[in-house]
C-alpha positions, -999 to +999 in steps of 0.1 A: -003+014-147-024-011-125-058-002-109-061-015-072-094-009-057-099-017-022-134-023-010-156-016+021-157-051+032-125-055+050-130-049+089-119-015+098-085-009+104-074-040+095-046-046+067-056-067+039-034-095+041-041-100+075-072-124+063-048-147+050-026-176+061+016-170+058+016-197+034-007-208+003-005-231-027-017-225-060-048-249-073-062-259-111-032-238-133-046-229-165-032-209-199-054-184-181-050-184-144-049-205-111-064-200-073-044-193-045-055-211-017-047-220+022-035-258+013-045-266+054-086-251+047-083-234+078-088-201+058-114-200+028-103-168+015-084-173-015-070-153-046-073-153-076-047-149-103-061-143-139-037-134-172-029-151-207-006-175-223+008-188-188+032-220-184+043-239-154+070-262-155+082-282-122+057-264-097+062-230-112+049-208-134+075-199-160+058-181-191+029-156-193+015-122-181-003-114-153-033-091-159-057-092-132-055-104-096-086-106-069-085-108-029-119-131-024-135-138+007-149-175+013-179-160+002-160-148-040-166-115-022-135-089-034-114-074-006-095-056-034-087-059-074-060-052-092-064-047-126-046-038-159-017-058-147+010-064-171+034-088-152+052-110-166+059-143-156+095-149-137+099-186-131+105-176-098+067-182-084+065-213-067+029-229-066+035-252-042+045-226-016+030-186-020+035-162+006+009-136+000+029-106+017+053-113-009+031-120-040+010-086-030+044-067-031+057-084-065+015-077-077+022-036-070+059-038-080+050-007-110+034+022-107+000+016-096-029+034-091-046+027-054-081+041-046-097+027-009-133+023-002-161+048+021-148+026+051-115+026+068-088+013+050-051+008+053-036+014+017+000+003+006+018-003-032+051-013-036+077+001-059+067+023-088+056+060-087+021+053-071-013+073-065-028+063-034-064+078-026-079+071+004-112+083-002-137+085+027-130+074+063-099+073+090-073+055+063-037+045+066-020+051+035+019+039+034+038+052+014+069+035-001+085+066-018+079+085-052+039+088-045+013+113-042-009+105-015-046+117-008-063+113+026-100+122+011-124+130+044-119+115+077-086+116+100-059+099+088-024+088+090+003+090+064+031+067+068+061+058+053+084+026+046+122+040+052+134+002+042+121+016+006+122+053+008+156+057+022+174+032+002+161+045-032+163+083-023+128+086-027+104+117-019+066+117-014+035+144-018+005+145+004-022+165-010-044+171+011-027+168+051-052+189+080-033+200+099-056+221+118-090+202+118-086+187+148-106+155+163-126+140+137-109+158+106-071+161+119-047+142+099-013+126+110+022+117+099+037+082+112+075+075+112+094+052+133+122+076+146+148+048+159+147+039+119+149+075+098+159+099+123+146+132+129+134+155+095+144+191+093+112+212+089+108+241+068+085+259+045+087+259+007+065+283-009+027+273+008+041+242+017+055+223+046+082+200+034+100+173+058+136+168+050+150+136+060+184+138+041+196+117+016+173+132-009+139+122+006+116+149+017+078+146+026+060+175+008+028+186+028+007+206-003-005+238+011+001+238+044+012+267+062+046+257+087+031+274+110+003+251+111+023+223+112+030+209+149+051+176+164+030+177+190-002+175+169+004+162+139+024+132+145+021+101+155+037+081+186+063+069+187+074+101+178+092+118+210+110+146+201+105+183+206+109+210+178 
């Protein structure tokens, strides 16, 4: 399972990979790892890509494993880690042309387990069964099915990917959704309607549970359905009445 620490100093609010350019090439390849930088120098963050035994052959890397990978400022600074990787090499990684929104999707393609900082922080793995801890202040944490999610203090919002969810008739647990802290402590649920439709909501035991069809149900953990409002505890562009 890989670790992927985020860290307090990405800007509130704002998603990782938005401090870095669509496209990237990869710099000084090595048995043991290259840099990924923006090939124009408009941008000086960079990442970098440790792991053993790797091979390139024709601009990509062909042979290897992947074992560690770090989101640097221009500064070596870490906007996240990842760590305990154990990806092996594809041959389908072209050095000469690295999207990072792709790479960071193929980086938390297992089962991963993602821990934000005291700040803010939007918080998203790919694939695998995932744990995703927010930790302190008003995180996003998206989900992209078969995860157990965990706010920690602060308001925030729990959303979910239906390109991944839906497709792979995948189900999710929040642990710990307020739904009745209101302003600094309330918590949220974020779905884009036009995309997965509207759940049927009903109680299971203490908890709330979401039921989108096709096998994929939210699970809010211990909260009461009568605590549980539209109105309240979702987000726009929610717009319908239950």
């Amino acid at each position: 399972m890989g670790k992927i620490s985020f860290k307090a100093l990405i800007p509130d609010d704002t998603y990782v990979l938005q401090e870095y350019p669509e496209l990237m090439v990869a710099t000084n390849p090595t048995k043991t790892g290259f840099d990924i930088v923006d090939p124009d120098g408009g941008y000086l963050n960079h990442i970098q890509v440790h792991g053993h035994d790797l091979a390139y052959k024709n601009g990509f890397l062909v042979k290897g494993t992947i074992t560690r990978v770090e989101f640097l400022d221009g500064d070596d600074l870490p906007y996240l880690t990842m760590t305990k990787l154990n990806i092996k090499a594809d041959g389908n990684l072209d050095l000469a042309n690295i999207n990072p929104t792709t790479q960071f999707e193929f980086f938390t393609a297992g089962s991963d387990m993602v821990t934000g900082s005291t700040e803010s922080d939007t918080l998203v793995a790919f694939g695998g069964t995932n744990t995703i801890k927010g930790l302190d202040g008003d995180d996003t944490l998206v989900s992209s099915g078969r995860d157990t999610l965990t706010g920690g203090l602060g308001s925030d919002i729990f959303a979910f990917a239906p390109q991944y969810v839906i497709a792979n008739n995948r189900s999710v647990r929040v642990t710990d959704f307020d739904a009745v802290g209101g302003g600094a402590d309330q918590d949220y649920v974020y779905f884009d309607q036009a995309e997965i439709g509207t759940p049927r909501i009903y109680a299971d035991h203490r908890n709330t549970v979401l039921d989108f069809g096709q096998n994929y149900t939210v699970t809010l953990v211990g909260v009461d359905r009568g605590d549980f409002s539209v109105a309240e505890d979702f987000k726009t562009p929610w717009i319908f009445d239950h």
